[in-house]
C-alpha positions in Angstrom: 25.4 -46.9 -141.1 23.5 -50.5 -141.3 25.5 -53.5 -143.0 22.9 -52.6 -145.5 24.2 -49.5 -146.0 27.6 -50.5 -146.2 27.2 -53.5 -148.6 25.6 -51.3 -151.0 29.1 -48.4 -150.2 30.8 -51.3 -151.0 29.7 -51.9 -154.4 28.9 -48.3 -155.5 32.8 -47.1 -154.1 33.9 -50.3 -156.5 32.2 -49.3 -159.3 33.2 -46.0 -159.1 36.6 -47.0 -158.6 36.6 -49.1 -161.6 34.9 -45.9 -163.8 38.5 -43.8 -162.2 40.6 -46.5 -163.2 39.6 -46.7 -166.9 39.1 -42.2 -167.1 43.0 -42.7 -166.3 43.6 -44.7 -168.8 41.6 -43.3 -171.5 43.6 -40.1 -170.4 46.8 -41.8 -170.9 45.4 -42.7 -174.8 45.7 -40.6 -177.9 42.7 -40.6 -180.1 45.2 -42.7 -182.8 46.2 -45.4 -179.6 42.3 -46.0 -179.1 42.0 -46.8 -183.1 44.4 -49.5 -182.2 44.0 -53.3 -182.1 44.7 -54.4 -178.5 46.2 -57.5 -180.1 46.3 -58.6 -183.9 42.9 -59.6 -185.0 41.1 -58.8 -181.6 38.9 -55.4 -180.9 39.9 -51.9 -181.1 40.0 -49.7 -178.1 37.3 -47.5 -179.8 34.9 -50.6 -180.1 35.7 -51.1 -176.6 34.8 -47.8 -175.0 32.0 -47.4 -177.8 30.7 -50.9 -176.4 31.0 -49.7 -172.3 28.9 -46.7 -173.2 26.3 -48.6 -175.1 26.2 -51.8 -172.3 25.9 -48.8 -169.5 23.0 -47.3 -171.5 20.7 -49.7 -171.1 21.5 -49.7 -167.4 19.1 -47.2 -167.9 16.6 -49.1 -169.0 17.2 -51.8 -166.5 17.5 -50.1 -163.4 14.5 -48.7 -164.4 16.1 -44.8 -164.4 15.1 -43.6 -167.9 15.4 -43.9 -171.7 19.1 -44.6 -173.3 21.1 -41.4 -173.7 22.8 -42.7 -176.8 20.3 -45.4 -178.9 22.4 -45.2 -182.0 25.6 -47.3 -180.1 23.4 -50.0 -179.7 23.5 -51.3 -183.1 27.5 -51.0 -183.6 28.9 -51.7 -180.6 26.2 -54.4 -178.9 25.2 -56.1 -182.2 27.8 -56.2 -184.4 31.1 -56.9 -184.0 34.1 -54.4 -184.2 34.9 -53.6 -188.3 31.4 -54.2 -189.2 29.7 -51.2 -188.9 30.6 -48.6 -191.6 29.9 -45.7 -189.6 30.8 -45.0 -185.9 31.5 -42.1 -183.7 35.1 -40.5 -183.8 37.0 -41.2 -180.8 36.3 -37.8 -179.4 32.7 -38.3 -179.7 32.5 -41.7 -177.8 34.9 -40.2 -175.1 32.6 -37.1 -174.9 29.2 -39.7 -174.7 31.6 -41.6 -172.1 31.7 -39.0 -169.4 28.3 -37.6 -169.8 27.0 -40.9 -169.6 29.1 -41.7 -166.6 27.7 -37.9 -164.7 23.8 -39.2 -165.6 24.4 -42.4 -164.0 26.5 -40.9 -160.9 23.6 -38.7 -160.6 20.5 -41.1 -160.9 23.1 -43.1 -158.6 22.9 -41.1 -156.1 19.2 -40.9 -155.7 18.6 -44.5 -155.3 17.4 -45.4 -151.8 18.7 -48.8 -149.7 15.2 -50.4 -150.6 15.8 -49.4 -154.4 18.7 -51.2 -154.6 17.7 -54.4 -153.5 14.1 -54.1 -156.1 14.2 -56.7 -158.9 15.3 -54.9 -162.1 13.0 -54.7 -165.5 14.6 -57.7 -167.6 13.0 -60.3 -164.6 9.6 -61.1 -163.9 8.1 -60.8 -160.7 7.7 -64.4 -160.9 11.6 -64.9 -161.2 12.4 -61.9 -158.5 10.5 -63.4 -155.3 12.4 -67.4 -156.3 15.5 -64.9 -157.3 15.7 -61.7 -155.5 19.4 -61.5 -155.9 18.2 -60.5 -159.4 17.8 -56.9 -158.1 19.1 -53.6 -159.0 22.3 -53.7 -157.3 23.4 -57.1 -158.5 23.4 -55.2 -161.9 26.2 -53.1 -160.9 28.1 -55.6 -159.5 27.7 -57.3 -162.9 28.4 -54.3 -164.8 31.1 -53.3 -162.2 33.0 -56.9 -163.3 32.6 -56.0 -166.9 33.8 -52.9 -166.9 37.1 -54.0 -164.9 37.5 -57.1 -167.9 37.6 -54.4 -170.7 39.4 -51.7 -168.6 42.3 -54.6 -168.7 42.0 -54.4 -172.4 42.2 -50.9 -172.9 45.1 -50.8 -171.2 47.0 -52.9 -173.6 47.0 -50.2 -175.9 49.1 -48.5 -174.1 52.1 -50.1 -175.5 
């Protein structure tokens, strides 16, 4: 294995780490605990895991891997804040989009060659990549990875 190879282990057995660590969690929660505040006047746990799914959906998109799974989160868990939207999935639902959406990106993961990894992503220009070419594919997952691990620390306040 190159120090290629490993760097990119590295981040890929981190992120999937960090998916483990919050799965625990989340099986730790009732459907009520997620419906929860994780302190007065700050986000619920639903609009938290209804956000991850949504923010991981357009890694789609910017790893270049596909179309969204789940459009429709977009709207109220990117752009609005949590309470505003009138209408979101039941907790069982978003748990349910949660895992599938976790299995399609392990899978399309998985696929991705050294060289792939280290290709600028689709929100910079080619311009951008060859001043920046640490705007690549894998510095999106180390980027994800970190805001996964921030609301993971969240969620777990509802475990009170």
């Amino acid at each position: 294995m190159t120090q290629t190879e490993i760097a990119i282990k590295m981040v890929l057995d981190r992120w999937n780490g960090s998916i483990l660590n919050l799965n625990k969690h989340l099986n730790e929660l009732s459907d009520e605990q997620l419906q929860k505040e994780i302190a007065p006047g700050k986000n619920r746990g639903i609009y938290l895991l209804g956000h991850l799914v949504a923010v991981h959906d357009d890694m789609l998109i910017l790893l270049g891997m596909g179309d969204k799974l789940f459009p429709e989160l977009n709207e109220p868990f990117i752009k609005q804040a949590d309470k505003v939207a009138t209408q979101i999935p039941s907790p069982a639902e978003i748990r349910k989009m949660w895992g599938k959406q976790n299995d399609v990106l392990q899978e399309k993961f998985a696929k991705v060659t050294v060289a792939e990894w280290f290709s600028k992503h689709t929100a910079v220009s080619d311009e951008d990549f060859s001043k920046e070419p640490h705007r690549n594919k894998l510095n999106i997952i180390i980027t994800r990875t970190s805001h996964l691990q921030y609301h993971s620390g969240q969620i777990v306040l509802l475990k009170k």
